[in-house]
C-alpha positions as CSV (number, residue, x, y, z in Angstrom):
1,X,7.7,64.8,-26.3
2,X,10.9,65.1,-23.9
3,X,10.0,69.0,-23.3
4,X,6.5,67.7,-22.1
5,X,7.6,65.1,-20.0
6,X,10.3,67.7,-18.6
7,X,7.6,69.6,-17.8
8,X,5.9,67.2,-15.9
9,X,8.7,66.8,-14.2
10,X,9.4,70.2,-13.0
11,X,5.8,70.6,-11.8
12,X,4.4,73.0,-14.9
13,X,2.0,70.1,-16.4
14,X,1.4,68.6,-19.7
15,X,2.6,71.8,-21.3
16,X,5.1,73.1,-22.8
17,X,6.2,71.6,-25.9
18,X,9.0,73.9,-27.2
19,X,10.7,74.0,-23.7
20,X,9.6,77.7,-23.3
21,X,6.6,78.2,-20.9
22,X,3.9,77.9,-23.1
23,X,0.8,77.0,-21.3
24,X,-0.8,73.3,-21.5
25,X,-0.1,71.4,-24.5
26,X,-2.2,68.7,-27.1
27,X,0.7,68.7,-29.5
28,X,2.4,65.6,-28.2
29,X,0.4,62.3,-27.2
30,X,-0.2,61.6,-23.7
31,X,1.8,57.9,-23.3
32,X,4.6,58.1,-24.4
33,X,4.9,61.4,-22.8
34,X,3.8,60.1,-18.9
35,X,6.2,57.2,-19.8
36,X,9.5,59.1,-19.9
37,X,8.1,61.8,-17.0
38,X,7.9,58.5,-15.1
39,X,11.4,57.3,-15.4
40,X,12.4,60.8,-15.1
41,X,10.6,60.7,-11.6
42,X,12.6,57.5,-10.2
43,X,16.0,58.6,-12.4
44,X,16.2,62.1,-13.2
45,X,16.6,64.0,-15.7
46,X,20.5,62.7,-16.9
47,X,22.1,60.2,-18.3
48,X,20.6,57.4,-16.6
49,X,17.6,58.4,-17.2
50,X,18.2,58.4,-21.0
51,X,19.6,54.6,-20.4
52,X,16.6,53.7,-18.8
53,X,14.6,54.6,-21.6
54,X,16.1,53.2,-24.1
55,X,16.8,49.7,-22.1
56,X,12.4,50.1,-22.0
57,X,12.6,50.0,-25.3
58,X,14.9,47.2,-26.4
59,X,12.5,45.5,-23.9
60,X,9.7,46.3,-26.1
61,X,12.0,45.5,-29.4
62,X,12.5,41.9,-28.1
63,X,8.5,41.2,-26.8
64,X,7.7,42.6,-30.5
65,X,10.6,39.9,-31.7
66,X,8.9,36.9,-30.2
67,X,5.9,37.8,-31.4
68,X,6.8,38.5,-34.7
69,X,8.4,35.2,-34.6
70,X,5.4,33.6,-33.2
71,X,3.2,34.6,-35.8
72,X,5.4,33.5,-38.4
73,X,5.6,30.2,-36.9
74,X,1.8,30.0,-36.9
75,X,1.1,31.0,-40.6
76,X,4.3,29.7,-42.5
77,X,6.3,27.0,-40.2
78,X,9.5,26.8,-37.8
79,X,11.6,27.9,-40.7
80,X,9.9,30.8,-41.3
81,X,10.0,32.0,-37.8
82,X,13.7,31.3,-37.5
83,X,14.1,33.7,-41.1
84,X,11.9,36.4,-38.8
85,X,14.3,36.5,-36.0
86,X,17.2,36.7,-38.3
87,X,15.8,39.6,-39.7
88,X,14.8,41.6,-36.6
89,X,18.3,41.0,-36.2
90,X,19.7,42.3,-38.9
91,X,18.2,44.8,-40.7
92,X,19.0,48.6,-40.0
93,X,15.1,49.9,-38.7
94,X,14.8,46.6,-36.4
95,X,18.4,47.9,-34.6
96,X,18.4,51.8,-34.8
97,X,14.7,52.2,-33.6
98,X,14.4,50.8,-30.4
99,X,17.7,53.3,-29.3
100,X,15.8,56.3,-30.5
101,X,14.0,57.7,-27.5
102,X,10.4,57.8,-28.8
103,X,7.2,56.1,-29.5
104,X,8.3,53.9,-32.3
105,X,9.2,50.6,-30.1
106,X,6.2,50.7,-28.3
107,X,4.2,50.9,-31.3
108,X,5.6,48.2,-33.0
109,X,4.9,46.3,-29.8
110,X,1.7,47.0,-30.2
111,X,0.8,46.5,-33.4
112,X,2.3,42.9,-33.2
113,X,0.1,42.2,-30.1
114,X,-3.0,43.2,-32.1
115,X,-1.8,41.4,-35.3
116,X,-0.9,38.4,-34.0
117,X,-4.4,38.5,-31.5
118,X,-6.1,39.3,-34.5
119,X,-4.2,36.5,-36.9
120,X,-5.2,33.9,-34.0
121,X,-8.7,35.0,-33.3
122,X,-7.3,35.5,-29.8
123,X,-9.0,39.2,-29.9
124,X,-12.1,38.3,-30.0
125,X,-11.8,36.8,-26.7
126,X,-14.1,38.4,-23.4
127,X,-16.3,40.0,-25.7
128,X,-13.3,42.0,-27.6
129,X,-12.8,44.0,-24.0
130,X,-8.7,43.5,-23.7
131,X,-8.7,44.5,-27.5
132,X,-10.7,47.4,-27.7
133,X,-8.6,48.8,-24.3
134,X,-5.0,47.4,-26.1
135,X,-6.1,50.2,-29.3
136,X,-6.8,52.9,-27.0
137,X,-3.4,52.3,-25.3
138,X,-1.7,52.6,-28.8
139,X,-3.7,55.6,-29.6
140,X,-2.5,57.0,-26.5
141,X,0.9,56.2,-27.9
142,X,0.6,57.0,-31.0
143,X,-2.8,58.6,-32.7
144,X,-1.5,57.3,-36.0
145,X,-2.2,53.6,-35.0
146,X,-6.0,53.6,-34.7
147,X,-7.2,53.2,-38.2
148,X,-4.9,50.1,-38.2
149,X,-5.8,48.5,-34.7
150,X,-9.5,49.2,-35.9
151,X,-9.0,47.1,-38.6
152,X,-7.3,44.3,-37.4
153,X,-10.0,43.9,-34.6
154,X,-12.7,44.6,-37.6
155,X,-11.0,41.3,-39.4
156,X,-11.2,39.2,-36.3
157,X,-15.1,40.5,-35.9
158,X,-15.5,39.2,-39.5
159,X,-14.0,36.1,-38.6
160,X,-16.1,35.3,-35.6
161,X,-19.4,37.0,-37.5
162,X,-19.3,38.6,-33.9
163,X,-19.7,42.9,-33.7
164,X,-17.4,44.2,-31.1
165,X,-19.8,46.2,-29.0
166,X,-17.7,46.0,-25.8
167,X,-14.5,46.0,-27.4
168,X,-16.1,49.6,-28.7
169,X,-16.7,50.3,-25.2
170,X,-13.5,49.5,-23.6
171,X,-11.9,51.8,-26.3
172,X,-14.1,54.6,-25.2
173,X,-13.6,54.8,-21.5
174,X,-10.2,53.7,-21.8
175,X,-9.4,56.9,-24.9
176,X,-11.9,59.4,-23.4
177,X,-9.9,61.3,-20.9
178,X,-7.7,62.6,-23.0
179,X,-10.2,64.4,-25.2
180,X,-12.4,65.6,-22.7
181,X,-8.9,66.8,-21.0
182,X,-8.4,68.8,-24.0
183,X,-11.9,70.6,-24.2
184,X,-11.5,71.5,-20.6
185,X,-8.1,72.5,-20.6
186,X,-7.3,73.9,-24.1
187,X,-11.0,75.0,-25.0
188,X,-11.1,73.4,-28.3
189,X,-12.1,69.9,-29.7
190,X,-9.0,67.6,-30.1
191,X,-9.8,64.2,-30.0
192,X,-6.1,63.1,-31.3
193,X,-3.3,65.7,-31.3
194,X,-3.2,69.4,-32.3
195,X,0.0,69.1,-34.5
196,X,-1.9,68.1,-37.8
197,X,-1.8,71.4,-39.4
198,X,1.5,72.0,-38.1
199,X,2.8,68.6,-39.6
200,X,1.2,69.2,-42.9
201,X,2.4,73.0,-43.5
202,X,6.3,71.1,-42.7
203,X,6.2,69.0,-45.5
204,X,3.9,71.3,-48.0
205,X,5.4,74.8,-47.9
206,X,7.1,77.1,-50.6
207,X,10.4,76.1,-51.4
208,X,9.8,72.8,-49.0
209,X,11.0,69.4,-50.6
210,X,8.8,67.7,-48.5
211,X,11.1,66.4,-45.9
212,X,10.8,68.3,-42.3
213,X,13.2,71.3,-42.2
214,X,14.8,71.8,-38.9
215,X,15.5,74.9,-39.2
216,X,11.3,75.9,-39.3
217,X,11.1,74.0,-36.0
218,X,10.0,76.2,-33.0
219,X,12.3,73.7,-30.9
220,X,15.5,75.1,-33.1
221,X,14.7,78.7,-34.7
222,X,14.0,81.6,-32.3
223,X,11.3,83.4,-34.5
224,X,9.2,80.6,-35.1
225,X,9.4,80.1,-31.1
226,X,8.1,83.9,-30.5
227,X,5.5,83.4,-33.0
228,X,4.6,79.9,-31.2
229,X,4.4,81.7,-27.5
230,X,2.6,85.3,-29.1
231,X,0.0,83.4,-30.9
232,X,-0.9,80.5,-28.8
233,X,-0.5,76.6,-29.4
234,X,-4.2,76.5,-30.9
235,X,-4.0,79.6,-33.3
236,X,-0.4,78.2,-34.4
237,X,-1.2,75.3,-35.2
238,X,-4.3,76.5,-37.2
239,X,-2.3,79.2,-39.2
240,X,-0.1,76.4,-39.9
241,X,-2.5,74.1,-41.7
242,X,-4.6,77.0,-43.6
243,X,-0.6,78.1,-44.8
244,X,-0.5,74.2,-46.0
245,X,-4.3,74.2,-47.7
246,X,-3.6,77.3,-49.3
247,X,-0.1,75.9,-50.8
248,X,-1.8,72.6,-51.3
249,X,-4.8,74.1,-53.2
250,X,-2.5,76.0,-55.5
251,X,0.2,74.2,-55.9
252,X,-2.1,70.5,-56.8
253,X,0.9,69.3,-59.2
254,X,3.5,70.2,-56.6
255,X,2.0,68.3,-53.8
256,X,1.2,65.3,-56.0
257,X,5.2,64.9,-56.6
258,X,5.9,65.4,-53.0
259,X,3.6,62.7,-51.9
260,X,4.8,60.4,-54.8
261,X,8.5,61.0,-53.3
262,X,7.1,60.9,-49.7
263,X,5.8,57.5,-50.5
264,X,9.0,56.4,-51.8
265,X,10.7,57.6,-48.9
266,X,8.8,55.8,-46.5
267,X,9.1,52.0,-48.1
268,X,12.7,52.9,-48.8
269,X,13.2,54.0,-45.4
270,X,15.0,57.1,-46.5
271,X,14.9,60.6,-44.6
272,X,16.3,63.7,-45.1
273,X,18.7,63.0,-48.1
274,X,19.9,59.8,-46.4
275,X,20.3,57.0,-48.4
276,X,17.4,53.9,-48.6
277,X,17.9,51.3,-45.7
278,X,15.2,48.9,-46.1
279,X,14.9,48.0,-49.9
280,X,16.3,44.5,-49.0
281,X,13.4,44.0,-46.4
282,X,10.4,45.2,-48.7
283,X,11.6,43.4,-52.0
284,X,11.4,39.9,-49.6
285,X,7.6,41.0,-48.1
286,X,6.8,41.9,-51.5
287,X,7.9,38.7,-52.5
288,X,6.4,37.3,-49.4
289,X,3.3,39.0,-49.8
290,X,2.5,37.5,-53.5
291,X,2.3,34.0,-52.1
292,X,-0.5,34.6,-50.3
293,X,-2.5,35.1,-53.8
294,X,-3.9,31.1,-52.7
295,X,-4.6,32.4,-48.8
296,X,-7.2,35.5,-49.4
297,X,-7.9,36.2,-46.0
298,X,-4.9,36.2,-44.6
299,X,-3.5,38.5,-48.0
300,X,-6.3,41.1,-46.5
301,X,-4.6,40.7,-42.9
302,X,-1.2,41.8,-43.6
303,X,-2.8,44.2,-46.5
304,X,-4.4,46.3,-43.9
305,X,-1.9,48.0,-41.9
306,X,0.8,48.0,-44.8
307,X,-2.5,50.6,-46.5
308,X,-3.4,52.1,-43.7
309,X,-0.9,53.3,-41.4
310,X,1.2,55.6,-43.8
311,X,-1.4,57.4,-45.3
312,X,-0.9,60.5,-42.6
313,X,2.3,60.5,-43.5
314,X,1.8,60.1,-47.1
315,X,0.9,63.7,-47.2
316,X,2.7,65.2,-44.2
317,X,6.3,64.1,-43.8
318,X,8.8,60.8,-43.6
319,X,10.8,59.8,-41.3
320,X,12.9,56.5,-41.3
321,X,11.6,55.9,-37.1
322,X,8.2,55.6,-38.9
323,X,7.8,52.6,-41.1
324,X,9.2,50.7,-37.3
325,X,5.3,49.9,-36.0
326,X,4.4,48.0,-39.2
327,X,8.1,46.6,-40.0
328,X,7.0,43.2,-38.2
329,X,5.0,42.3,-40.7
330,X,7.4,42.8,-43.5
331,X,9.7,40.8,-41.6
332,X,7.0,38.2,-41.2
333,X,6.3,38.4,-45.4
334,X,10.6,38.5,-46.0
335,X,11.2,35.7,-44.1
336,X,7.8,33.9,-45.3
337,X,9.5,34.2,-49.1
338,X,13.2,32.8,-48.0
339,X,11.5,30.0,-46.8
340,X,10.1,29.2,-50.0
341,X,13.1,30.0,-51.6
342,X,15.1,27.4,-49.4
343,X,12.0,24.7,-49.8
344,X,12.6,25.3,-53.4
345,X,15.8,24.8,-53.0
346,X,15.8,21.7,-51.8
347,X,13.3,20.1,-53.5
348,X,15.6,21.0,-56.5
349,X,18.3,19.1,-55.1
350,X,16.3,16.3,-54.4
351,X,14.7,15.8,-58.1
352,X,17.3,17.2,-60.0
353,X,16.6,17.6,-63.5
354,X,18.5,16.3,-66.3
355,X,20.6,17.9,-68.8
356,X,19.7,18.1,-72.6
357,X,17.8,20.0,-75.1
358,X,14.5,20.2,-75.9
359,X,11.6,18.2,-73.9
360,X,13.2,14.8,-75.0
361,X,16.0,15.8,-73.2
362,X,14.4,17.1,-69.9
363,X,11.9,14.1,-70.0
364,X,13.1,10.9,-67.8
365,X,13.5,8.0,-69.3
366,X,11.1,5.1,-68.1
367,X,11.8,2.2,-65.9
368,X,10.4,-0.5,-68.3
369,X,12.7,0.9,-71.6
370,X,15.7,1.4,-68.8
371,X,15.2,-3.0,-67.9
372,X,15.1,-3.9,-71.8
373,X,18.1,-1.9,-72.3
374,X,20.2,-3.4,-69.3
375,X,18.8,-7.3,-70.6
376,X,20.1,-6.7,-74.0
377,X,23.5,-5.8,-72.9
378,X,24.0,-8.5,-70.8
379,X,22.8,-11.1,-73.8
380,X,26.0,-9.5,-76.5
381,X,27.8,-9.6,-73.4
382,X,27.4,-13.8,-72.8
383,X,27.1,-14.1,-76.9
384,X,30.9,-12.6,-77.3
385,X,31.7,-14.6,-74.4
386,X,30.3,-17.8,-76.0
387,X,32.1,-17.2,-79.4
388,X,35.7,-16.5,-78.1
389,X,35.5,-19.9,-76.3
């Protein structure tokens, strides 16, 4: 992504995306890519350049805060919303994302947009246009988020019983250009990206534990960069993924445990060997989440894009960066169940229950039997009186 945009920089194109001159490029996405070749243009290449980037993305980090916090406000109360904040404040993939230069704060951004449009009906406004053009700018960003951005805007079409035939078409002529880009320039059909076979041969390889080895990377070992310029981005990334089906088709068993880990990996927000960081964070949307058993269509809301959007890499590799774009709403479902907790809480305190054994002693006693008792005290109380006179 930064080699891209360097090349933009220096004159050479979309190209380019092991640094070495390599001819035009499809491996990275085009917006996140044009985004940091623009602050290069106006700062550089250096240091401030870097700052800029990552200030644009705690930008992004707080708008995707608000909204996350508006959202909760609108299905689960104040108090809910206040618990969302706290935890975009606090947990480790809310602080460490937005200062990794990349498309992971954007995303998230995104995704929250389209949720909380979606959650509000607010997408199905002028026709679905500003939605179907919102999920070809996050596609643009990040191929990864379509499926989910489809569904989202599907659920709002259900809601409305409304099909989104110009939301449909504002994808399309928004998306478009970069495929037919790629036909014309690298004389091949890639609607999305050409890393996939690349990506899948990283995590499913002999002797691969399914994390993404470094030292394979064309960015990092010589060889694999000679083999990258000799063959030809396309051919590359083709040899890559027939290596992968090949492994994949022979190995069934092998790749079944990978993916099991893989998916472990990604809701534990581990990578590489390093330890989980967002166990805390799932057990409360979990919890969260199985409240909404009374709610069914807003249980299908959040259920979509906690299915959807790791299935690629489910079967590919894990990174921590990745589970950002749908962490808002696991913050939303968290701080949805310390709500109830608190509200539980309290009501507690309010009723409190009374010690004892059995039902008999849990049961309260009644006002009528509570009045006869205090009558009959006071009577023995004026009868001693009367007989000590």
């Amino acid at each position: 992504m930064i080699a891209t945009a360097l090349s933009i920089h220096n004159g050479h194109g979309f190209s380019s995306p092991f640094i070495s001159d390599s001819g035009p490029t499809a491996f990275s996405p085009p917006g996140s890519v044009l985004l940091i070749a623009a602050v290069m243009r106006f700062f550089g290449t250096g240091s401030l350049a870097a700052t800029t980037i990552v200030l644009l993305q705690v930008g992004f980090s707080v708008m995707t805060v608000w909204l996350v916090m508006f959202t909760a406000r609108r299905h689960f109360g104040d108090r809910a919303a206040n618990f969302a904040g706290l935890i975009c404040a606090i947990f480790p993939s809310f602080v460490v994302a937005p200062v990794k230069i990349g498309d992971a704060a954007v995303s998230a951004l995104l995704v929250a947009l389209v949720f909380a449009g979606a959650s509000t009906l607010q997408a199905a406004r002028w026709r679905f246009i500003p939605a179907g053009a919102i999920c070809a700018i996050a596609g643009l960003m990040n191929p990864v988020l379509i499926p989910t951005m489809w569904a989202l805007c599907a659920w709002a079409a259900w809601k409305v019983k409304q099909f989104p035939w110009m939301g449909i078409l504002a994808f399309l002529i928004v998306f478009s250009p970069w495929p037919i880009r790629n036909a014309v320039v690298m004389h091949a059909f890639v609607p999305l990206r050409s890393n996939f076979g690349y990506e899948l041969y990283m995590g499913n390889h002999a002797g691969g534990n399914g994390d993404f080895p470094q030292a394979m990377n064309p960015m990092m070992d010589e060889n694999e960069r000679r083999a990258f310029l000799r063959e030809g981005e396309m051919n590359y990334m083709s040899e890559k993924g027939a290596i992968a089906r090949n492994y994949i088709a022979s190995h069934k068993s092998r790749f079944a445990l990978l993916t099991l880990r893989r998916v472990g990996q990604f809701w534990a927000g581990a990578e590489d060997g390093e330890g989980p960081t967002t166990i805390p964070l799932l057990v409360l949307s979990l919890g969260g989440f199985a409240m909404l058993w009374r709610r069914k269509e807003l249980s299908v809301l959040y259920a979509l894009p906690l299915i959807l959007f790791p299935l690629p890499y489910y079967i590919t590799h894990v990174s921590m960066r990745f589970q950002y774009p749908i962490d808002p709403m696991l913050a939303i479902l968290g701080a949805s169940a310390l709500s109830a907790l608190l509200v539980g809480r309290e009501a507690r305190r309010r009723n409190p229950v009374p010690s004892g054994r059995g039902a008999l002693g849990r049961a309260r006693l009644h006002p009528a039997p509570v009045e006869l008792l205090t009558t009959w005290a006071g009577r023995q109380s004026r009868g001693r009186s009367t007989r000590s006179r």
